[in-house]
Structure formats: structure tokens, C-alpha cells
N, C-alpha and C positions, 0 to 999 in steps of 0.2 A: 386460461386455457380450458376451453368443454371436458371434460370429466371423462368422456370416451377418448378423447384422442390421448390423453396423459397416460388413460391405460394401454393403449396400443403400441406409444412410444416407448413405456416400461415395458410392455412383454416385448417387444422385439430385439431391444436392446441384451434386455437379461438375457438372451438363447443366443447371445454373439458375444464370445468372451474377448475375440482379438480385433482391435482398431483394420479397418480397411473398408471396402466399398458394403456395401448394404448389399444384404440378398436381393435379388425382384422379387423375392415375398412378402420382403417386409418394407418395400418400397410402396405399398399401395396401403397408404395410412389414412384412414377416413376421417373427414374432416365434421363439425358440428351440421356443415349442410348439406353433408353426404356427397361428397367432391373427394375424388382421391388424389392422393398427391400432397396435399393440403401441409404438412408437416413433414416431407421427407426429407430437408435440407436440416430440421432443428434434431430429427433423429437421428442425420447423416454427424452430425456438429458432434453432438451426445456422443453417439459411438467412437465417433473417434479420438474421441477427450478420454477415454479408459473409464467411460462412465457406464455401467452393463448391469449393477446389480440395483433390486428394486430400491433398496434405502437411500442408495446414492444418488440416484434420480431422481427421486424424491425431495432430497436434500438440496438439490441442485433447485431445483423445479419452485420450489418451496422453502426457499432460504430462510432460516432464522438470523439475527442478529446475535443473540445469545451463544450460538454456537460458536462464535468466531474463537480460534483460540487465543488465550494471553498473551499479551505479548511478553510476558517475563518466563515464558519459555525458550527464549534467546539467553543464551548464559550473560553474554555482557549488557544487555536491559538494564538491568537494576544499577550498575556501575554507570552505565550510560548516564540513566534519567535522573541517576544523583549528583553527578559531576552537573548536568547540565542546569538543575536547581541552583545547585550553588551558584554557578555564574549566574543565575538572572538574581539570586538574592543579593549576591554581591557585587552588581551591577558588572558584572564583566562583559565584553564584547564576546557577542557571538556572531558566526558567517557561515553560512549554508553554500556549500559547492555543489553545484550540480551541473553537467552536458546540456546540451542545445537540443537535444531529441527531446519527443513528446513523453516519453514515460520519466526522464530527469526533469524534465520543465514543472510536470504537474507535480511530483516528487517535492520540486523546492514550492512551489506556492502552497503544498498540504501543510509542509514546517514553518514557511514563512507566515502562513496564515494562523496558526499553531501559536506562534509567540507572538505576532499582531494583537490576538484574544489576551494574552497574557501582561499588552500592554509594553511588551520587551523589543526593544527597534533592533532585530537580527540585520546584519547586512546580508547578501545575497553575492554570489559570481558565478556568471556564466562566461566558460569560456570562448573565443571568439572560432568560429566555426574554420575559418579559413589558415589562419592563423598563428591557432593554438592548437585546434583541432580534438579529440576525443580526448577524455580520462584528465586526472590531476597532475599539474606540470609547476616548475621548481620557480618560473617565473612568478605564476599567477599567487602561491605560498608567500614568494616576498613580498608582494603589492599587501598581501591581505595580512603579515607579521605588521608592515609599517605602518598601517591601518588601526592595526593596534588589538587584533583578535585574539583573544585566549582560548577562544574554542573551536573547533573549524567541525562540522560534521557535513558530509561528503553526502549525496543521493543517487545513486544509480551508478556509480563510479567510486573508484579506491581500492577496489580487494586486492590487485595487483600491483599497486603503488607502494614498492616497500621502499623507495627513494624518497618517497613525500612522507610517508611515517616518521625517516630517519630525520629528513628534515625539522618537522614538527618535534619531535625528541629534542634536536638540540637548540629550538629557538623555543622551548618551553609553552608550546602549542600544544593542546590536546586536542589530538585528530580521532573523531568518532565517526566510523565507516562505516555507511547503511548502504547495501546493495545487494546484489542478487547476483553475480557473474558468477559464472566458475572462479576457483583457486588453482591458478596455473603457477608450480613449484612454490617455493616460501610465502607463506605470509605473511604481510605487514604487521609489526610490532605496533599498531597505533594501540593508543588508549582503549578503543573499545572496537570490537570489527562482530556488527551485526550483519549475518547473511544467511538463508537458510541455506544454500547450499555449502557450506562451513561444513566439512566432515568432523570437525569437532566439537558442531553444537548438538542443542539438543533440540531443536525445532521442528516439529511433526511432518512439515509440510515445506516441500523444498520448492516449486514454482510462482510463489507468487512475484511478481516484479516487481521495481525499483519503487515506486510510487508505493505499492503494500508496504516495503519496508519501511517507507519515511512515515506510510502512518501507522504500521505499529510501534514508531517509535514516538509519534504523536499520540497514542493512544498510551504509552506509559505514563508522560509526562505529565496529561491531565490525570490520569487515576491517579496521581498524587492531593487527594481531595483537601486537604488541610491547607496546601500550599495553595491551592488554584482559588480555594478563598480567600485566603488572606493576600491574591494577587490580584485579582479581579474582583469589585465593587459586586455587590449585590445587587446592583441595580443593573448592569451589564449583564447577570447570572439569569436575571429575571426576564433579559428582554432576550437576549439573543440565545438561551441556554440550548433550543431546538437547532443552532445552525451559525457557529462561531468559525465552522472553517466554511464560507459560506463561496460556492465553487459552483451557483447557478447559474450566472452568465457563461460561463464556460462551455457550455455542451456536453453532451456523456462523451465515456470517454473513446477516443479511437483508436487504442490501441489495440494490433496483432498479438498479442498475450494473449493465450489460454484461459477463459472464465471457468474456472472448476477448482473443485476443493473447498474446505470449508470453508476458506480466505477467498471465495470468488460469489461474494452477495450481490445479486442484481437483483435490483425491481423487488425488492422485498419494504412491505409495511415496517414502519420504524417501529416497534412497540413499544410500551415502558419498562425503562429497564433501569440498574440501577444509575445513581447521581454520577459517579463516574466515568460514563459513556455517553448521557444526554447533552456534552459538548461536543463532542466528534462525528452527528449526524450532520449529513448531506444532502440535502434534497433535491432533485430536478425533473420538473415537470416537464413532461410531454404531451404536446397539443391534444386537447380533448380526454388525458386521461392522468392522473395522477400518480405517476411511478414514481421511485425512490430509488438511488441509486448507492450502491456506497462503493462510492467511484475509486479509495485508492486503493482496492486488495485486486485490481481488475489483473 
């Protein structure tokens, strides 16, 4: 982006502290070839994401990787990512549940691809649209007990499932719940229930969706660096280390989710960064230019 327009799009923004229509002052944003207009829809975008002060746009504008935050600022992360070691060390079955929409689809192929690298044959369920229809149901838990899973962890779906919790409870299932909905009354006794919007975690940033959380939950599992060596050959480590959840035929992505917040990197250079994150890069090129996407905090 020209260097003028980035300034234009921060000073107009900074002097509008509340989301709603752009002044017609600040609608006439000049463009590198001196055309106005040129940027009023990525200004209109900005402003209304609650993005207004210069660092923030900036941030945005200017994504780092390094800034993302940890993902074991989720309280149950660490309970998560150790239970779920243990079952790939001790060959236990694991099954990834996730919905038929597009933020649960790519959600299960970020973990499915996740333990693919790992070498670890996850099963998968989606349930059947017409059917079964939204969320986790007591049918599909039995199909996937006699299946013979010891670990079920849910993407985009579960926070409100305290019937599939209790179920897993007594058929000795540990159900780990990655998701983003609201907590509408009790929540689910499962194993571990990762959500920012959890009024009783402690995770900075409440918007990111369904797909964000399955890969901050991919992103713990690999920073467990001892384990991801002794799981994955170093010849694998060496060839694929740049792009192990490798998500380029797919397209970027098209989800209606809000891009903002430190958890919403687009179009940002992959830099070096430490051994514990050089699995989790994604790449995808777009015609004639070289972006970089990190498609699941979208």
C-alpha cells in the first residue's frame, strides 16, 4: 500500500472513535495516482472493525507473526495439549468433530492436517447437514465410542453440549472443546473447553473464530518441540518444515468473520521465527504476487 494512502487511512480513522459511516471528509482518500476514492471501502472496513487508533492500524496494516498471542493463555491449553500427546504416544484414537460450515470445515482440516504431519491417522465427523443437522449429537458420540475413540476434540461446535460432555464422562471419552460461540447457561463439564469467549478464561482476545481456535490449538501441540522430534523424522522436519499444514489448494479463506486483532494476520511476510512455529506456516499465493496468508486466526 503507497505510503500516502496508509497515512490518510490512519489520520482519518484516528479522529472517528465510534464504528458507523465515514464522514464525506474522510471519504475522499487519495490514491498513489492521485484518483480519490481509491481506498474508501478498506477505510470504511477499518473503521468499522473498532480499528481508529494509529498503533492498531498499523498492526493491522502491518501484521507481525511474532505478535500472535500464545496460545497457553487459554487455561485449559496445557491440559488440552497433554492429554492429547499422550494419546498419540500411546497410540490412542483420536476424532476431530466438527459442523458442515466453512469456518468448522477448515477448523477440522487445520487439526486433521496437524496430526497427518505428526504421522497420527485422526478420524474425522462431520455431521450430515440434513439429518443431523448443527452442533454435537448423542447418535454420532456412539458411532464414534464403537469406533473406538479415546479422545474426541469438537471445532466450531460444543460449548453448549453439556449432554455430549456427560455422555463422554460416562463412556470414558475425553471430550476437548475448541470453539468460539457464546456460553448460553451451564457449561459443559468436558475435559478441557477452549473458547475465548469463556467468561472464565483468560484469553485476551475474544473474536477470533472456530478455525483460530483449532489452530491455536494446533499451534500448542506443535510447540511441544521434544515431542514433534521424536514424532516426525527429520527428514520430514527438513523438507516440509515451511508448510506441514499445507492449505494451498484451498483458496484464502471466505469467511464473513471480522479480520482484526492481533489473531487476524493477513498478507503478512512469514519471517524467522522460533523452531516451534516454522510448522504452523501457510502459504498462498495469489496471481502475480506473493501473499502469505495465515488463514486460521481469520
Amino acid at each position: 500500500m503507497p505510503e500516502n494512502v496508509r497515512g490518510d487511512i490512519i489520520s482519518s480513522l484516528s479522529l472517528n472513535p465510534h464504528p458507523g459511516l465515514l464522514p464525506s471528509a474522510f471519504a475522499k482518500v487519495s490514491t498513489d495516482k492521485g484518483e480519490e476514492g481509491g481506498y474508501v471501502l478498506l477505510a470504511q472496513l477499518l473503521f468499522n472493525r473498532g480499528l481508529v487508533e494509529k498503533n492498531e492500524i498499523e498492526g493491522f496494516l502491518e501484521p507481525k507473526y511474532e505478535n500472535l498471542h500464545s496460545p497457553f493463555l487459554f487455561k485449559d491449553m496445557e491440559k488440552a495439549v497433554g492429554r492429547i500427546w499422550e494419546a498419540i504416544e500411546q497410540n490412542q484414537k483420536i476424532c476431530i468433530y466438527g459442523d458442515y460450515d466453512a469456518d468448522a470445515i477448515t477448523a477440522n482440516a487445520v487439526l486433521g492436517q496437524t496430526f497427518k504431519y505428526l504421522g497420527v491417522d485422526a478420524a474425522t465427523y462431520i455431521p450430515d447437514r440434513f439429518t443431523e443437522g448443527y452442533g454435537v449429537n448423542i447418535e454420532a458420540l456412539e458411532k464414534i465410542r464403537d469406533d473406538g475413540a479415546k479422545i474426541i476434540i469438537t471445532v466450531d461446535c460444543g460449548t453448549n453440549s453439556v449432554d455430549a460432555a456427560e455422555f463422554c464422562a460416562a463412556n470414558n471419552i475425553d471430550l476437548i472443546i475448541t470453539d468460539h460461540h457464546e456460553i448460553i447457561g451451564e457449561a459443559p463439564k468436558a475435559y478441557a473447553l477452549i473458547n475465548p469467549k469463556n467468561p472464565n478464561d483468560n484469553y485476551p482476545y475474544r473474536e477470533i473464530t472456530g478455525v483460530g481456535v483449532a489452530f491455536k490449538l494446533a499451534c500448542g501441540i506443535l510447540s511441544k518441540k521434544e515431542r514433534v522430534q521424536s514424532t516426525v523424522s527429520f527428514r520430514a522436519v527438513a523438507s516440509e518444515s515451511r508448510n506441514p499444514l499445507n492449505l494451498e489448494d484451498k483458496g484464502p479463506p471466505r469467511s464473513s468473520a471480522a479480520l482484526v486483532g492481533r489473531d487476524g494476520i493477513f498478507g503478512a511476510e512469514p519471517p524467522e521465527i522460533p523452531f516451534d512455529y516454522k510448522f504452523i506456516l501457510c502459504t498462498q499465493k495469489i496471481i502475480g504476487h506473493s501473499y502469505y496468508f495465515w488463514l486460521f486466526c481469520l
